[in-house]
C-alpha positions in Angstrom: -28.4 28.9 2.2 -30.6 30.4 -0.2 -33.6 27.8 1.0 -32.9 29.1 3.7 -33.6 32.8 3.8 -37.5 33.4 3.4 -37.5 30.6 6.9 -35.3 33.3 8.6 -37.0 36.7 7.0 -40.7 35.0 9.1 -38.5 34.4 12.3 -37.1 38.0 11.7 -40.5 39.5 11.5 -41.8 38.0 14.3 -38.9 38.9 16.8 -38.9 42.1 15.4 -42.8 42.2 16.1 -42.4 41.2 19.4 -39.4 43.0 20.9 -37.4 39.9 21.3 -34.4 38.2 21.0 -32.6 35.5 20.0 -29.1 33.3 20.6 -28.3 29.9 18.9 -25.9 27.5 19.9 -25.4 24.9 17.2 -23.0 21.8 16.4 -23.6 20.1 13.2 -25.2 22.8 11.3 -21.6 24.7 11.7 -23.2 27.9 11.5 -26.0 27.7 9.1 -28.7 28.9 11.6 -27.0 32.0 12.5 -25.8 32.8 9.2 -29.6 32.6 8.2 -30.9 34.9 10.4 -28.5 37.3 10.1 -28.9 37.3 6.0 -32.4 39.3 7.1 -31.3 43.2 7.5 -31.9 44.4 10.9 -30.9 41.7 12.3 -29.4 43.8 15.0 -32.7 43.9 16.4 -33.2 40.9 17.4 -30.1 38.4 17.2 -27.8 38.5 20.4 -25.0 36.3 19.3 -24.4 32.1 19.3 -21.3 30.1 18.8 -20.4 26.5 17.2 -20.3 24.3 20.0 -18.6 21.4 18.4 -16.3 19.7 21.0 -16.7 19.6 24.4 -13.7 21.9 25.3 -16.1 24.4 23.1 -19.2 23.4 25.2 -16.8 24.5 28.7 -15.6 27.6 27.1 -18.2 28.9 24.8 -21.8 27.8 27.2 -20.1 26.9 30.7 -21.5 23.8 30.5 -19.3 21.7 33.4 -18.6 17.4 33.2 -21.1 17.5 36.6 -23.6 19.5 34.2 -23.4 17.1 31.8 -24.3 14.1 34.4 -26.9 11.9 33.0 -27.1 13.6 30.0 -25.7 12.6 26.5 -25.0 14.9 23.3 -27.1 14.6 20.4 -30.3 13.8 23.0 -33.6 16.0 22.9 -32.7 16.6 26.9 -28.8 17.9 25.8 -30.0 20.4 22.8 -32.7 21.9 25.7 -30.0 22.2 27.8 -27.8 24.2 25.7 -31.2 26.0 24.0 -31.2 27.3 27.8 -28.1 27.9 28.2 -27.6 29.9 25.3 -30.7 31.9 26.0 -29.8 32.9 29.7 -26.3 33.7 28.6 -27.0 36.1 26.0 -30.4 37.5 27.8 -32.5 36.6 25.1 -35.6 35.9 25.1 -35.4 32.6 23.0 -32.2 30.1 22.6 -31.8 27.4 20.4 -29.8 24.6 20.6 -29.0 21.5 18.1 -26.8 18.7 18.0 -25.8 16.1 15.9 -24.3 13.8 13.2 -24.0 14.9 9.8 -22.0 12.5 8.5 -20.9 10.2 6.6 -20.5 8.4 9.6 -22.3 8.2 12.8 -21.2 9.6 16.4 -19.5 8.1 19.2 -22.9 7.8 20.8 -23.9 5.4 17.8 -26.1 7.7 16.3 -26.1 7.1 12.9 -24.9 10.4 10.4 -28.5 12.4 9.0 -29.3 12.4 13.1 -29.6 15.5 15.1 -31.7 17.1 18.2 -32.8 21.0 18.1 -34.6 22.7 20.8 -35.9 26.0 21.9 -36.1 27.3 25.1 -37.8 30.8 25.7 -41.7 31.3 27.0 -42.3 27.8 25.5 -40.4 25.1 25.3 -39.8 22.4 22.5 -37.7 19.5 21.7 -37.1 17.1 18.6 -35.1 14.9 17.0 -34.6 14.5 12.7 -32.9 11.5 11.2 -32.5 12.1 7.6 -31.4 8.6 6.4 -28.5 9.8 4.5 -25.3 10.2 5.0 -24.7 13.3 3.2 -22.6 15.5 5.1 -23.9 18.8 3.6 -26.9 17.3 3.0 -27.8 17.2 6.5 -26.3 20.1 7.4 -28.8 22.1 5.1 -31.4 20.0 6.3 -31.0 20.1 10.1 -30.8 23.7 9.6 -34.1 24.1 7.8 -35.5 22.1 10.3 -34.2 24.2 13.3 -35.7 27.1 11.8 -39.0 25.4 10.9 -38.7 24.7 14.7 -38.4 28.5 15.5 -41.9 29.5 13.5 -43.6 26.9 15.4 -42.4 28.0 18.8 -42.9 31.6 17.8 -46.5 32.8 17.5 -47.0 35.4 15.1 -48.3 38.3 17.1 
């Protein structure tokens, strides 16, 4: 978490900067991203909320995300992490979401994505999509890592202003 923190103080600065907002939806990083950004004080001013969408009854409840939504889309895909990015976002009325999804091991999904895999995207004025595989199988590991990369994410999608 502490690798974490300066990544999340350069998000904070430019959302505070910038008058906007943030939500994050996440899976496999159980809460890391969140927990980052709201380590920066004042975080108030620009985090809106998120939740662990881990399971699909989570996904229903927590991001209204319907089985017809979910048509021709699979978790742990670039297109599913946008989807929730978005979702997120218009939910909370922020002006940036971001949304991840993955497998952090030791084993592999269902989808037969092997563990170290995962897809992070933000939606707000610009959009962006990608997809980490780690290699390992590392359960906190990749957790650590996915989140670093979500956040690395965030600074490229967020100019400094």
């Amino acid at each position: 978490m502490k690798a974490l923190v300066p990544l999340a103080q350069t998000i904070a600065a430019r959302l505070i900067a910038r008058k906007e907002t943030i939500a994050i939806a996440e899976s496999s990083t159980g809460g890391l991203v969140a927990a980052a950004l709201l380590s920066v004080p004042g975080a108030s001013a620009y985090f809106l909320g998120g939740a662990v969408v881990y399971t699909k009854s989570a996904r229903a409840a927590l991001l209204g995300i319907t089985d017809k939504d979910m048509e021709g889309v699979r978790a742990a895909t670039e297109a599913y992490s946008l989807m929730i990015a978005r979702r997120v976002r218009e939910r909370h009325g922020a002006t940036w979401g971001l949304g991840e999804t993955g497998a952090t091991g030791p084993t592999g999904n269902r989808y037969g994505d092997p563990a170290g895999h995962t897809c992070i995207a933000v939606a707000g004025p610009s959009e962006k999509a990608v997809t980490l595989r780690t290699g390992s199988a590392d359960r906190v590991a990749n957790m650590d890592a996915f989140a670093k990369r979500a956040l690395d994410l965030l600074i490229e999608a967020i100019p400094a202003k």
